[in-house]
C-alpha positions in Angstrom: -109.0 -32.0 -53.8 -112.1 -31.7 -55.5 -114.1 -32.3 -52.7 -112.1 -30.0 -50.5 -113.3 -27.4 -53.4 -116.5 -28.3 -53.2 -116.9 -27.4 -49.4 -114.9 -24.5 -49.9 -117.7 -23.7 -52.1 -120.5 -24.3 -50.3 -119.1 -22.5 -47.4 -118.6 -19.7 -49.5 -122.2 -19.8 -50.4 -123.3 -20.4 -47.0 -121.4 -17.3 -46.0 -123.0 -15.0 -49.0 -126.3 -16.4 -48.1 -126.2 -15.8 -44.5 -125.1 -12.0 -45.4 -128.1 -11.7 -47.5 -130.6 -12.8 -45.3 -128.8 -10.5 -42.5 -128.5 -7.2 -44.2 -132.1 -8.4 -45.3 -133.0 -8.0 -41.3 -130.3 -5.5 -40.4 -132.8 -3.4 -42.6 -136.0 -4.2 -40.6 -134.0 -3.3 -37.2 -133.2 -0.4 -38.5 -136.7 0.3 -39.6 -137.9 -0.4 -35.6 -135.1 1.9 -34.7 -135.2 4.7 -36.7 -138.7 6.1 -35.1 -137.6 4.7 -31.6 -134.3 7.0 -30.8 -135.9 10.1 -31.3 -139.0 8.5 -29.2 -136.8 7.9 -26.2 -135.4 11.1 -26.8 -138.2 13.3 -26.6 -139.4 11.2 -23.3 -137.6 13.3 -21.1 -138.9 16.6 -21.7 -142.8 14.9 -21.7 -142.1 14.0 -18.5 -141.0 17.4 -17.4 -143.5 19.0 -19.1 -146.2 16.9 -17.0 -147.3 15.3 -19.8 -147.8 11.7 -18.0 -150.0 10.5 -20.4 -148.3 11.4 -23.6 -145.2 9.7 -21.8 -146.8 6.8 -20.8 -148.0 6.5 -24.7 -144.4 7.3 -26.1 -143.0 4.3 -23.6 -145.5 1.9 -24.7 -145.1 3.0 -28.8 -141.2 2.7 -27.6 -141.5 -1.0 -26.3 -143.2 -2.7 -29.1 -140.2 -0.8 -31.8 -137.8 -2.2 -29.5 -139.2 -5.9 -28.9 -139.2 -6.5 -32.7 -135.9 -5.2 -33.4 -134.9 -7.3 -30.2 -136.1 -10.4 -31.5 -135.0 -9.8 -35.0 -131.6 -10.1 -33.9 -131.9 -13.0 -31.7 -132.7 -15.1 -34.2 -130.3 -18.3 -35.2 -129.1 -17.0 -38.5 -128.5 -13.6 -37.3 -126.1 -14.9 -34.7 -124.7 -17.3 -36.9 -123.8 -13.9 -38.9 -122.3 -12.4 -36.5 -119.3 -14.6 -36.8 -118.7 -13.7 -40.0 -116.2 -10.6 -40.5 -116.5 -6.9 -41.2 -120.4 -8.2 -41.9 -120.7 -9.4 -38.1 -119.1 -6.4 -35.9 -122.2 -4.1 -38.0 -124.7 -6.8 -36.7 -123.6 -6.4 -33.5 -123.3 -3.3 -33.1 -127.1 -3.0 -34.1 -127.7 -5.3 -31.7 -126.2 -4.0 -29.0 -128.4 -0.6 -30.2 -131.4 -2.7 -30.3 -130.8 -4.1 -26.9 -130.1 -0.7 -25.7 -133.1 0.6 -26.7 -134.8 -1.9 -25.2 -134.0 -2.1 -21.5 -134.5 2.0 -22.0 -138.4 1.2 -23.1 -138.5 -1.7 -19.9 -137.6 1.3 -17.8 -139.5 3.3 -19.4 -142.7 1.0 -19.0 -142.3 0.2 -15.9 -141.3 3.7 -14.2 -143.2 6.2 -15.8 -146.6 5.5 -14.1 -144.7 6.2 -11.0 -142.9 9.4 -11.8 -144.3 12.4 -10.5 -141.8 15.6 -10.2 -144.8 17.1 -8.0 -142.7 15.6 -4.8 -141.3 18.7 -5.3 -143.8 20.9 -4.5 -144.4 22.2 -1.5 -148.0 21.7 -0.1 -149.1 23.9 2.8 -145.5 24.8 3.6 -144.9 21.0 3.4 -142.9 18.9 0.8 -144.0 15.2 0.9 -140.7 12.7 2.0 -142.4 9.9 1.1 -142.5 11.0 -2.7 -139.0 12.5 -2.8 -137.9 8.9 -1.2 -140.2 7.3 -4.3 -138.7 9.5 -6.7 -135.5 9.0 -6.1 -135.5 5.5 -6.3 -136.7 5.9 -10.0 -134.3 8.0 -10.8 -131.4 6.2 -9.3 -132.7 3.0 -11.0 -132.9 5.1 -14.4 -129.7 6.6 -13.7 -128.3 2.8 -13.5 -129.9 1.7 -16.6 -129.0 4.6 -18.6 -125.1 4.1 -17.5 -125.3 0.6 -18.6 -126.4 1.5 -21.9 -124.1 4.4 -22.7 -121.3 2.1 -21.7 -122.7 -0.6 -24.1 -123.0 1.5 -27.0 -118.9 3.3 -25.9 -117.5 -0.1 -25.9 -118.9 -1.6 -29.3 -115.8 -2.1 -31.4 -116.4 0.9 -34.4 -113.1 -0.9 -36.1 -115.0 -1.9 -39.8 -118.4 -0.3 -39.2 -120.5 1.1 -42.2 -121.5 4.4 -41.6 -125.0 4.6 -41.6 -124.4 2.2 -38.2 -121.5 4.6 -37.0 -124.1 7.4 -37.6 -126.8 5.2 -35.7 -124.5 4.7 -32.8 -123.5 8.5 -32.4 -127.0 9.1 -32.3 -128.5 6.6 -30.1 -125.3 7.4 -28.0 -126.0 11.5 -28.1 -129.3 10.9 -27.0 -128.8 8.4 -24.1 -125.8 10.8 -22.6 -128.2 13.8 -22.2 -130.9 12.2 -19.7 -127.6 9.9 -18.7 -126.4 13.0 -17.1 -128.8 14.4 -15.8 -130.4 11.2 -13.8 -127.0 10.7 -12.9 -127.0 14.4 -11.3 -130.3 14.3 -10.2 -130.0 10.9 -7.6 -127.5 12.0 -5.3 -129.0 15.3 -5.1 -132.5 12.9 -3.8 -130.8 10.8 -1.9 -129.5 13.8 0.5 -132.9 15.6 0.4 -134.8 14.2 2.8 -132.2 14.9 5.4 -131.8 17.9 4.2 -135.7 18.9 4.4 -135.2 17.5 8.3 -136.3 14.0 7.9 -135.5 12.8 11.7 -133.6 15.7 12.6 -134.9 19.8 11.9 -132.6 21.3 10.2 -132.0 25.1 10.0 -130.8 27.3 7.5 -129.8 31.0 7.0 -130.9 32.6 3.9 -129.0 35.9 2.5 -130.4 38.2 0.2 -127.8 39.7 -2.0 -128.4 43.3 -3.9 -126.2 43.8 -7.0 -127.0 47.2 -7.3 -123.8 47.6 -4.6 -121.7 45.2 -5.6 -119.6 43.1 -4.0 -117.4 39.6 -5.1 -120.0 37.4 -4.1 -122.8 39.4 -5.6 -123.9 42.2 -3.0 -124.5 43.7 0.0 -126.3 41.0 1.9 -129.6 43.3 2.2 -132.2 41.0 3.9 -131.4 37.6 5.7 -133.9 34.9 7.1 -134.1 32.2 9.5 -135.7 28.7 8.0 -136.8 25.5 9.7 -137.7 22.4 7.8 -138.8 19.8 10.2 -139.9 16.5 8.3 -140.6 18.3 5.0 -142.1 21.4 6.6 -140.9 24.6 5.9 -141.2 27.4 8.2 -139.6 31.4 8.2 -139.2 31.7 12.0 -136.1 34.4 12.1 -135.6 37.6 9.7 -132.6 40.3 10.3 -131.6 43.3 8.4 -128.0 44.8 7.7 -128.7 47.7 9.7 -129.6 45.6 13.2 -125.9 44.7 13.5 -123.1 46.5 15.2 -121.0 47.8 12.4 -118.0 49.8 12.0 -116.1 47.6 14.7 -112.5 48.4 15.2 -111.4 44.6 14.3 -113.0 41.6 12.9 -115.8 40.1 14.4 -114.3 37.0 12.9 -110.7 35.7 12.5 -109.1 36.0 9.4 -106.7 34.5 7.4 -103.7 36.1 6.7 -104.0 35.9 2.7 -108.0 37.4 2.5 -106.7 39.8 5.3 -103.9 40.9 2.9 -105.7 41.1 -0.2 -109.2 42.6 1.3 -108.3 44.3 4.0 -109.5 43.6 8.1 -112.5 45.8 6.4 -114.3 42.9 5.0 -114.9 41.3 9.1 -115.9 44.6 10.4 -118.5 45.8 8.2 -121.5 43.0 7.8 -122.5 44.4 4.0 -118.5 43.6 3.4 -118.6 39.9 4.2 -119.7 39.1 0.7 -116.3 41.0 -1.0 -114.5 37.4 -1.2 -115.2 34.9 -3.8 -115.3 32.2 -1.3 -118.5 32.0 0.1 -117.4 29.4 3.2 -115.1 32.3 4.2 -118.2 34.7 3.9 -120.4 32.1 6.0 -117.8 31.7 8.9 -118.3 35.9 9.2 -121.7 35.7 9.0 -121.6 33.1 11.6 -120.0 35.7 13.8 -122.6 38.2 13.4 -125.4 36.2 13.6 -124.1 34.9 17.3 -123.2 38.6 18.0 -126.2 39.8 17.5 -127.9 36.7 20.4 -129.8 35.0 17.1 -130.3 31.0 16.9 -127.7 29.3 15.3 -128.6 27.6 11.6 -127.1 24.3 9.7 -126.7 25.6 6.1 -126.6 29.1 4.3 -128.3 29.5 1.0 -127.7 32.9 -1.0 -129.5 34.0 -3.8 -130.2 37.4 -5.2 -133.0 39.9 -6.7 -132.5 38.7 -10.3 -132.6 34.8 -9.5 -135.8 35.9 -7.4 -137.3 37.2 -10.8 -136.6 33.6 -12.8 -137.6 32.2 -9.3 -141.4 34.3 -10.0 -141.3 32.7 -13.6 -143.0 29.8 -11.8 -144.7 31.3 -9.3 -146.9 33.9 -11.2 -146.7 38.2 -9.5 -146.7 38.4 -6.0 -148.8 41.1 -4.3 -146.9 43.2 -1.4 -148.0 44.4 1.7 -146.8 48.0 0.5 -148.9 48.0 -2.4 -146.9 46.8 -5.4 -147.6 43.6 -6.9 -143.8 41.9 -7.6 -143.3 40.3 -11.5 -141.0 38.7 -13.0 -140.4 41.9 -15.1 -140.5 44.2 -12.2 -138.4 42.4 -9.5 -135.0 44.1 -10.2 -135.7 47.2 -11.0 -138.4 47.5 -8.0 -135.9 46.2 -5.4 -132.6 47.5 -6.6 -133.4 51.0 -8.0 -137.2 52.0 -7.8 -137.3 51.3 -3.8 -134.9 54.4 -3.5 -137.0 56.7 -5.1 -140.4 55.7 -3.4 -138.8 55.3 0.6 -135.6 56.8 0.6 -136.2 59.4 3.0 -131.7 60.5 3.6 -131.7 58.7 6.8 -129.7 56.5 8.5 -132.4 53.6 7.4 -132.1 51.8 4.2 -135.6 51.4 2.9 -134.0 48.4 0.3 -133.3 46.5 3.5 -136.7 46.9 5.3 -138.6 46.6 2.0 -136.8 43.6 1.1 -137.3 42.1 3.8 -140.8 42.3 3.9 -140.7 41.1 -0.2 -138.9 37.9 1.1 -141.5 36.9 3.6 -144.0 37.1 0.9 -142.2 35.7 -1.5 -140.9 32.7 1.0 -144.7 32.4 1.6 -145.9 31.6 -2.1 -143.0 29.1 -2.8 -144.0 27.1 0.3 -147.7 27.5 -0.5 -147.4 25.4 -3.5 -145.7 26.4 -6.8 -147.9 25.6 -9.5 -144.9 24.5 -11.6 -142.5 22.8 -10.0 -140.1 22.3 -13.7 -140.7 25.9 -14.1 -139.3 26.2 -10.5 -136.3 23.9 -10.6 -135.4 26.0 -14.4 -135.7 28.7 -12.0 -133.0 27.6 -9.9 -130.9 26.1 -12.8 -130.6 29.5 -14.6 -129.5 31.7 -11.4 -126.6 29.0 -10.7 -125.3 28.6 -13.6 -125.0 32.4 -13.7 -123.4 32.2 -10.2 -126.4 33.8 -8.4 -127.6 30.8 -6.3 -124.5 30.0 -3.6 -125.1 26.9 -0.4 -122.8 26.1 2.2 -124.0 23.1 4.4 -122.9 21.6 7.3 -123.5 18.3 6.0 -120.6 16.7 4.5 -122.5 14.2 1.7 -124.0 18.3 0.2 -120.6 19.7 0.6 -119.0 17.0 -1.2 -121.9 17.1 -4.1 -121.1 20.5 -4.6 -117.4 21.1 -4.2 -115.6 23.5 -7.1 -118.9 24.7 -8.3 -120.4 28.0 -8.7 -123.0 26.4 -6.6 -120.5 26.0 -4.0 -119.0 29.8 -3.8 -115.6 28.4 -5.0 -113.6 28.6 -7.1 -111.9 24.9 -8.8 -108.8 23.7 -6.3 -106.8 22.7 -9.5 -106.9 23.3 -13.5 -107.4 19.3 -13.7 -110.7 19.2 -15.2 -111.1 23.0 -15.5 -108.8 25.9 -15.5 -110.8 28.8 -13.8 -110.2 32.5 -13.4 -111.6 35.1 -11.6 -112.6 38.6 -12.5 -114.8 40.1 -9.5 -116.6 43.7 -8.3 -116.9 44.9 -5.2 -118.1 48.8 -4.8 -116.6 51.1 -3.0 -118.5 54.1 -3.9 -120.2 53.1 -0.7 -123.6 53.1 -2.0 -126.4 51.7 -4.8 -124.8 52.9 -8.4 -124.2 49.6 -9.8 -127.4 49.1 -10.9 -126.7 51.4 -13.7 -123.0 49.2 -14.5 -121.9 46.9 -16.8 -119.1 44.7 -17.6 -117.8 42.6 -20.3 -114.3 40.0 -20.3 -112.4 39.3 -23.1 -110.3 35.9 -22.1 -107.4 34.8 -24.4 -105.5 31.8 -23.8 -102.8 30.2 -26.0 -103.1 26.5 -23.9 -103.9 24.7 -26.5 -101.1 25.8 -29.3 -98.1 26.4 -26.7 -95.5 23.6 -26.0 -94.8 25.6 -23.1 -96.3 27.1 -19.5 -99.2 29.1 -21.3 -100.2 32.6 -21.0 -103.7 33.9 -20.3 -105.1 37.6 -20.9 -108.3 39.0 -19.0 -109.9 42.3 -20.4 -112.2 43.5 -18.7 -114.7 46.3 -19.2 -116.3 48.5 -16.6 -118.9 50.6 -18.3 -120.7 53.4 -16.4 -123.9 54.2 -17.8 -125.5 56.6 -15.7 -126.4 59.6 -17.8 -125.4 63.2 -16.4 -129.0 63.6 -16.1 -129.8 61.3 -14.3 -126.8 62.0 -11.7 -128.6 64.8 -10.9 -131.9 63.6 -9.8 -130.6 60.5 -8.2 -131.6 60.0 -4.6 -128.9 60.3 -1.4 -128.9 55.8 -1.3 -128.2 55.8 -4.6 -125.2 58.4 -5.0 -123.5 58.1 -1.2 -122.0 60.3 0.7 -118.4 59.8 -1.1 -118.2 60.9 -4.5 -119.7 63.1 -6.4 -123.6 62.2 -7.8 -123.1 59.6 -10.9 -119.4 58.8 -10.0 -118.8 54.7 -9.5 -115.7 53.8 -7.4 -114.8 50.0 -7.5 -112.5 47.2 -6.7 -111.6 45.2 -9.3 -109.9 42.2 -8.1 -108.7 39.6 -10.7 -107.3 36.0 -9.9 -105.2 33.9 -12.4 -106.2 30.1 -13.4 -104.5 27.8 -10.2 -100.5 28.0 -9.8 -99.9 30.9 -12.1 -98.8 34.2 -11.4 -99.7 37.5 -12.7 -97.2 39.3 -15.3 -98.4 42.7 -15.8 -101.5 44.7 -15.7 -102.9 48.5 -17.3 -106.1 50.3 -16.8 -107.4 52.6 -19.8 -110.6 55.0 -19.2 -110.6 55.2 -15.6 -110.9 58.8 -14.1 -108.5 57.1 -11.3 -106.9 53.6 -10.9 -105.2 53.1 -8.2 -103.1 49.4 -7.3 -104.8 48.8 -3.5 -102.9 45.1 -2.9 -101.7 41.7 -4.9 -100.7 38.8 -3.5 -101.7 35.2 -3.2 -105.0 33.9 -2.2 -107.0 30.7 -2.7 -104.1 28.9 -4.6 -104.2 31.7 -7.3 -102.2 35.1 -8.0 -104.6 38.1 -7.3 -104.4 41.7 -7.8 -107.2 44.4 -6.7 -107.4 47.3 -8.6 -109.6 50.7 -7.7 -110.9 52.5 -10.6 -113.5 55.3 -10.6 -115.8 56.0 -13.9 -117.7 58.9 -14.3 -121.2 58.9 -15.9 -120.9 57.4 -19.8 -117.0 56.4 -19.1 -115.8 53.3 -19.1 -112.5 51.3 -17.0 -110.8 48.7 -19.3 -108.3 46.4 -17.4 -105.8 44.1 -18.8 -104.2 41.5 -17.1 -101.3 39.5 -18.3 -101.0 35.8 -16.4 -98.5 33.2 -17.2 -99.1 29.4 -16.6 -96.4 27.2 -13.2 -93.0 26.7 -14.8 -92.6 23.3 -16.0 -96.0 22.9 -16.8 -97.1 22.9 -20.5 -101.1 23.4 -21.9 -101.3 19.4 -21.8 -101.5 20.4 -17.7 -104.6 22.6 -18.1 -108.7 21.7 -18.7 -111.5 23.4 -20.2 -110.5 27.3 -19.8 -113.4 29.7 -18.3 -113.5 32.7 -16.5 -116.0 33.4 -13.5 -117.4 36.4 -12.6 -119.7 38.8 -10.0 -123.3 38.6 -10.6 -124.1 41.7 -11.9 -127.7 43.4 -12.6 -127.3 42.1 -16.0 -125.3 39.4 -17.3 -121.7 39.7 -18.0 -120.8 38.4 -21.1 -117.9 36.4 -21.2 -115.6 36.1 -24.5 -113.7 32.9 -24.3 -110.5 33.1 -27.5 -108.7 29.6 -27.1 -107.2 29.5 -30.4 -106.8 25.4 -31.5 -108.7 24.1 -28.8 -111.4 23.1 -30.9 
């Protein structure tokens, strides 16, 4: 008995004295850890910001924290410790964050030298393959070793942990799922580009100019559009057509249509070219397009890429002004008002001509010509292009399947989410019918309400939306014939508000307060969703508020719907977007 004591014992003091001389060198990993996570955190944005050297210095500072912390905890008596319990699910968990935070430094190390974000930069009208193919097996490779971690770190048992490792986790876990995403977004967006930029095989693409200041769903009136060619990285502008060039006001569609858009829009939107853009779904817009472009005798293209005047002025962030042929020098300051307002006022002349077409044209040739010249920062440039999609302003359609797929139920994609599985998305869009440039001087505002998250029930969703008109009575007088129309009187807005329920629902009631006139025009269903279109006209300093009343699919409960938002036109200004979801966190 005494001697089964006396090992008791000894174990007992084996176990203490293990525990000591762990937490002893749980405190010296920590100490290598606690300046390496924020290290590897701030990598990323060294890297972006072209700081190669600074990066390069960060890695190497990150390696020799990580190798001591490593070793540390492969040490005999700190795996011996790690059988003991409570005391050995802390140790390792810290070293599964040391080990983490070493394979991010060998990647690190080893990568850096060879990471250059200047493969995206053009180069006499030329973007190199052969660094984009480099690049993006870095990224892929990061993207890979950054998975690996974040799963490590997600599948550490958290059952007794202390919390100063519970913190250390959540951070070292925050940080790895930022660049974890983006690498993981980034490599199949590189492993597409090559073909895209015509390795093998030219590819062509169409590119439509948008102008907010008439609106329509999908932006605007597609002023300006352009022929590209990239053949084996080289980019060319070989085609470039105006709205006016085509044979408008046809007495059908130039297209076919589909009985729901034809319902909802009207035959109008296939028989006028600047109405193409009035649906939210931009693949419906490009098979119209498609028409008129092979109407007209022009070459066929692969893709479509829309964009408008305010995405061009984050776009001239990174490229620096821009002088015209006509004289004026385009900023990033002066891009929308020049092209959407100004251009009136200098070259309308009350003809049959729109001078925003011609002079936007002749802006995008330029403006195509210093992005393929060489953008002296390409970050700056891809920001550029983050910013307008997010806000809905930068739209693709491409023939290839692999971009298609990449894409699908984004705003990148021009539309809208095909269920409420990960999402639940509504709609709230403009399209003028004033019939000519007054919504530069608009603005609109949503108010979303949703009880998903509190309802045991189908759920009900509320869109308010605002339509301010802020022209000035003033200024109705002096404005120019292109910017008032032929229609309505001088300052008056007429516009379509069409509003689409979250997937599956239908729409339960709906009132308009302000409007000089509201008028229902159709309802019905389109793109999966209920949809009603309402006409209002504002008069200068008056503003349209619409309510709509939707209510979730019978039989489904809020446990049936994701993340609620509400998508919108891109307007000349932003259009704030109020999201109320009550208990959702």
């Amino acid at each position: 008995m005494w001697i089964a004591v006396g090992v008791l014992t000894l174990l007992v003091i084996g176990v203490a004295v293990l525990s000591a001389v762990a937490a002893s060198k749980a405190l010296s990993v920590r100490d290598s850890l606690t300046p390496a996570v924020p290290i590897a955190s701030g990598l990323p944005s060294k890297v972006l910001a072209g700081d190669a050297d600074g990066a390069a210095a960060d890695a190497a500072s990150l390696k020799e924290l990580s190798a001591e912390a490593v070793a540390t905890t492969r040490e005999a008596d700190w795996r011996l410790a790690e059988w003991i319990p409570v005391v050995g699910q802390n140790l390792s968990a810290v070293r599964a964050a040391a080990e983490s935070v070493d394979e991010i430094a060998d990647f690190s190390v080893g990568s850096l030298p060879d990471l250059d974000l200047n493969a995206f930069r053009p180069v006499d009208g030329a973007i190199d393959l052969a660094a984009i193919h480099r690049l993006e097996g870095i990224v892929t490779a990061g993207a890979d070793t950054f998975a690996e971690v974040r799963e490590r770190i997600d599948s550490a048992d958290r059952t007794f942990l202390l919390p100063p490792v519970t913190e250390a986790l959540s951070t070292l876990n925050d940080a790895v799922g930022g660049v974890d995403e983006s690498l993981g977004a980034l490599s199949p967006i590189l492993k597409v580009l090559p073909d895209a930029l015509g390795e093998g095989t030219p590819r062509t693409y169409l590119l439509m100019f948008q102008g907010n200041s008439e609106l329509r769903a999908s932006g605007g009136n597609p002023a300006a559009l352009a022929l590209v060619t990239a053949t084996d990285g080289r980019i060319e502008l070989t085609t470039q057509a105006t709205s006016v060039q085509f044979a408008n006001a046809r007495d059908e569609s130039i297209a076919p249509l589909d009985s729901e858009t034809e319902h909802l829009y009207s035959d109008i939107i296939g028989r006028w070219i600047p109405n193409m853009t009035a649906t939210p779904d931009f693949p419906t817009t490009v098979e119209i397009m498609r028409a008129w472009w092979a109407d007209e005798g022009l070459p066929p293209f692969d893709d479509v890429i829309s964009t408008d005047p305010v995405a061009l002025a984050y776009i001239l962030n990174a490229t620096g002004p821009i002088p015209l042929q006509t004289g004026e020098t385009l900023t990033s300051e002066n891009a929308v008002p020049l092209l959407l307002n100004e251009v009136y006022f200098k070259y309308g002349d009350g003809t049959d001509q729109n001078p925003q077409d011609l002079f936007f044209a002749s802006a995008a040739a330029q403006i195509f010509a210093k992005i393929t010249s060489g953008v002296e920062s390409p970050v700056a440039f891809l920001e550029a292009l983050g910013k307008a999609t997010d806000e809905g302003r930068m739209k693709i359609w491409s023939s290839n399947p692999d971009i298609e797929a990449m894409m699908s139920g984004s705003k990148l994609a021009g539309t809208l989410p095909a269920t409420n599985d990960d999402r639940t998305v509504a709609g709230v869009f403009f399209n003028d019918t004033t019939g000519a440039k007054t919504d530069y001087y608009a603005d609109a505002k949503v108010v979303a309400t949703t009880d998903q998250c509190t309802t045991s029930g189908a759920p009900t969703f509320t869109q308010t939306i605002t339509f301010a008109n802020n022209i000035t009575p003033q200024q109705a007088a002096d404005l120019p014939y292109f910017i008032t129309g032929p229609h309505y009187r001088p300052g008056d807005i007429a516009t379509d508000v069409v509003v689409y329920t979250p997937v599956g629902a239908s729409i339960e009631s709906w009132k308009v307060d302000g409007a000089q006139r509201a008028t229902l025009v159709s309802e019905g269903t389109h793109l999966g969703r209920s949809a009603v279109r309402i006409s209002v006209v504002t008069t200068p300093q008056t503003a349209a508020t619409i309510t709509v009343s939707m209510k979730g699919s019978e039989g489904t409960t809020g446990a049936d719907y994701g993340v609620y938002d509400v998508w919108t036109t891109p307007m000349v200004r932003q259009t704030p977007v109020t999201l109320e979801t009550p208990g959702c966190g």
